[in-house]
N, C-alpha and C positions, 0 to 999 in steps of 0.2 A: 724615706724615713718611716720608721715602724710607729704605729698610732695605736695606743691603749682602747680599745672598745670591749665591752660586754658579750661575752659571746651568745652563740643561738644556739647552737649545736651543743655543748654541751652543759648543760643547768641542771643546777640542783635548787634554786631558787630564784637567781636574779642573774648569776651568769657572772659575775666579779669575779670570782676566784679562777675560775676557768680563762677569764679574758687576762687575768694579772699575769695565770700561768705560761698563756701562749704569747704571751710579752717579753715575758722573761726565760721561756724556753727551759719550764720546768713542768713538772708534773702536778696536776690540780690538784689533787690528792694532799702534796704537803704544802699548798697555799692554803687550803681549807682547814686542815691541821693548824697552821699556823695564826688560822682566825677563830680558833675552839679554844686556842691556848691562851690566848691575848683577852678571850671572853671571859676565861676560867679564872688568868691571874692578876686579872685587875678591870674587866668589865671594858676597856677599848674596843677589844673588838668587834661586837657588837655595831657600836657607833661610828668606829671606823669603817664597817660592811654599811652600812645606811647614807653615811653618807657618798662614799663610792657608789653605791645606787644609782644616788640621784644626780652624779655629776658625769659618772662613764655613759659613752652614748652608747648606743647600739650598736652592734655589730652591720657592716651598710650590707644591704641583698647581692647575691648576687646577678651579674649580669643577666638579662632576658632571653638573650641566645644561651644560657644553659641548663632551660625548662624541664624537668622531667618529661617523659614521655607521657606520664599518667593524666598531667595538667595540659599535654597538647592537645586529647586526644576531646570530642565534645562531651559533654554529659549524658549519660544512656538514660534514653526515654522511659518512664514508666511503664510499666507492662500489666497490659487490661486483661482482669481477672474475668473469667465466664461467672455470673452468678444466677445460678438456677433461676428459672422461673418458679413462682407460687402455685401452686396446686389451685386450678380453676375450681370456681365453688358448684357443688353437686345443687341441684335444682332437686327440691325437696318432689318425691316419688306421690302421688296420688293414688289412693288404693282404687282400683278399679270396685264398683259396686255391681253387683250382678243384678240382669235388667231385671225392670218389677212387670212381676206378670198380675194382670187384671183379670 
């Protein structure tokens, strides 16, 4: 039996219209249309999109066996930047004074 949920894949805000359309094995396009008009000629649909909101569940995940590659793979280590040393400090030069003759 086919179960109305919200979808994830395809949203333009909350995923109702998308989830009514692949219920009903129509194109989202004119469910969403059809909730601009209902808005336009008498303010329904609006309230009718809100509360579909809060009553469609969400679309369930799919199973774990069918992980992206990208999510199997572990996370790349941070990569240690070389950062110069600081210029050792010059040791202030003494002038030589020339010996005093007696």
């Amino acid at each position: 039996m086919k179960r109305l949920y919200r979808s994830k894949s395809d949203v333009m805000i909350a995923g109702v219209c998308s989830g009514i359309a692949e219920y009903l094995s129509v194109d989202p396009t004119a469910v969403r249309l059809a909730f601009v008009l209902m808005f336009f000629l008498g303010g329904s649909g609006l309230w009718i999109y809100l509360v579909l909101w809060i009553i469609m569940p969400l679309e369930p995940s799919a199973p774990s066996d069918s992980i992206d590659v990208q999510e199997k793979q572990p996370p790349a280590k941070p990569k240690k930047v070389a950062t110069p040393k600081p210029p050792e400090p010059k040791e202030p030069q003494q002038e030589e004074k020339p010996p005093e003759t007696k």
